[in-house]
C-alpha positions in Angstrom: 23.1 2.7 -41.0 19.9 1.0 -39.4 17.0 3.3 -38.0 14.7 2.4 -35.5 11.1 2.0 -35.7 9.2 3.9 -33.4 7.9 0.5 -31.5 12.2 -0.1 -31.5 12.5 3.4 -29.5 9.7 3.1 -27.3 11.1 -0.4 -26.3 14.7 0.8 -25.6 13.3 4.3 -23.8 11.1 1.3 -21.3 14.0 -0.8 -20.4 16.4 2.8 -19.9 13.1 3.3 -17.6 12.8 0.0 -16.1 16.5 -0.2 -14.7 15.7 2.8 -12.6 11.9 2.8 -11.8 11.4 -0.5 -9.3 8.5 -0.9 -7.5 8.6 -2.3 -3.7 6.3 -3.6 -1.1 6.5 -0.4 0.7 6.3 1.7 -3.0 4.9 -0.2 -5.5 5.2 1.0 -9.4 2.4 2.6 -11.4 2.3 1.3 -14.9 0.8 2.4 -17.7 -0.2 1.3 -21.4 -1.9 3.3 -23.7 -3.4 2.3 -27.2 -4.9 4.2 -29.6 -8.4 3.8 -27.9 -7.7 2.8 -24.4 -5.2 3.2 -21.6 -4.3 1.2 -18.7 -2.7 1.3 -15.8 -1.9 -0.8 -12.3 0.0 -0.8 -9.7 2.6 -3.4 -9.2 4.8 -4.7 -6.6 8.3 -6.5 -8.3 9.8 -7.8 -5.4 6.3 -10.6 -5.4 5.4 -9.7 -9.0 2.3 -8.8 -8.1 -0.9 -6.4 -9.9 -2.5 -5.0 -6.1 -4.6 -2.5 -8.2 -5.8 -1.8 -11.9 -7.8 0.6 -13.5 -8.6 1.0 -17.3 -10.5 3.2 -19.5 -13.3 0.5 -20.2 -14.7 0.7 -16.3 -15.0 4.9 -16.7 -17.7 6.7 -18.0 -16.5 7.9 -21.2 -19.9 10.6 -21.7 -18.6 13.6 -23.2 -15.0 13.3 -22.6 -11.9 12.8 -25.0 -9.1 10.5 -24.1 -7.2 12.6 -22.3 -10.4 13.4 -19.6 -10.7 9.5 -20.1 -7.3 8.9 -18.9 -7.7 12.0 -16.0 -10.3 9.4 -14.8 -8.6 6.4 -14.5 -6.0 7.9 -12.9 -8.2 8.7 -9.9 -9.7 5.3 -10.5 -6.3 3.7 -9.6 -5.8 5.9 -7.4 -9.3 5.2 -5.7 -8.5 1.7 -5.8 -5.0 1.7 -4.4 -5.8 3.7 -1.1 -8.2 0.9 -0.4 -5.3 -1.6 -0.5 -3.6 1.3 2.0 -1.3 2.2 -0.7 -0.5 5.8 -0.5 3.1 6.5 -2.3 4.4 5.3 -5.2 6.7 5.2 -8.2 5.4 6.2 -11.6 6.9 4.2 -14.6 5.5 6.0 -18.1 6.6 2.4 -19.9 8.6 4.7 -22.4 5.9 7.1 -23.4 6.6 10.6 -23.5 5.0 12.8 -20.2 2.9 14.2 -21.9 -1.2 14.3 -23.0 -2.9 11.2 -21.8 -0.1 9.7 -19.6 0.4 13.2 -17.8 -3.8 13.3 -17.6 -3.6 9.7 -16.3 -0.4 10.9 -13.8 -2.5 14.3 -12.5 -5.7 12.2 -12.3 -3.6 10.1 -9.8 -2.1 12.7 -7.6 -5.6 14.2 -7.2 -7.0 10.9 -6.2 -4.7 11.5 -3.0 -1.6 9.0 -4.4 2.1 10.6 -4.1 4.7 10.4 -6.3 
């Protein structure tokens, strides 16, 4: 009997994800990657394959925040930058991470920046 690493379950949980979440010209795709110390996000159109706005946790002001606060900004960072591409709704793909702590912070910080999903 073979287990699964948790890199394995994340993996299979993101392509489970992937075959339902697409992004399109008219909704693109949020998506996100968080490490340890940073997270990142961008929204992409598949249909071109292309990135028409990113945001990461370098470009915030990190004073007196933890990561999820850190993440809450970027979220409205992305979501900042997206409405100035006229990008209003869109799909949100949590790459296989649970919805929950910094990816829900990064998903609220979105909705407040005015993007719908």
């Amino acid at each position: 009997m073979s287990t699964r690493t948790t890199a394995e379950a994340r993996a299979k949980r993101r392509r489970r994800i992937r075959g339902r979440v697409v992004g399109t010209t008219e909704r693109p795709r949020v998506s996100v990657f968080r490490s340890n110390k940073a997270i990142y996000a961008q929204v992409v159109d598949d249909s071109t394959g292309t990135t028409l706005a990113a945001a990461r946790s370098a470009e915030v002001d990190r004073s007196g925040l933890d990561k999820t606060g850190v993440a809450k900004k970027v979220g409205a960072l992305l979501a900042e930058r997206a409405r100035a591409h006229d990008i209003e709704t869109v799909v949100f793909d949590r790459s296989g991470y649970l919805y929950h702590g910094r990816v829900k912070a990064l998903a609220e910080g979105a909705r407040e920046g005015g993007l719908v999903f």
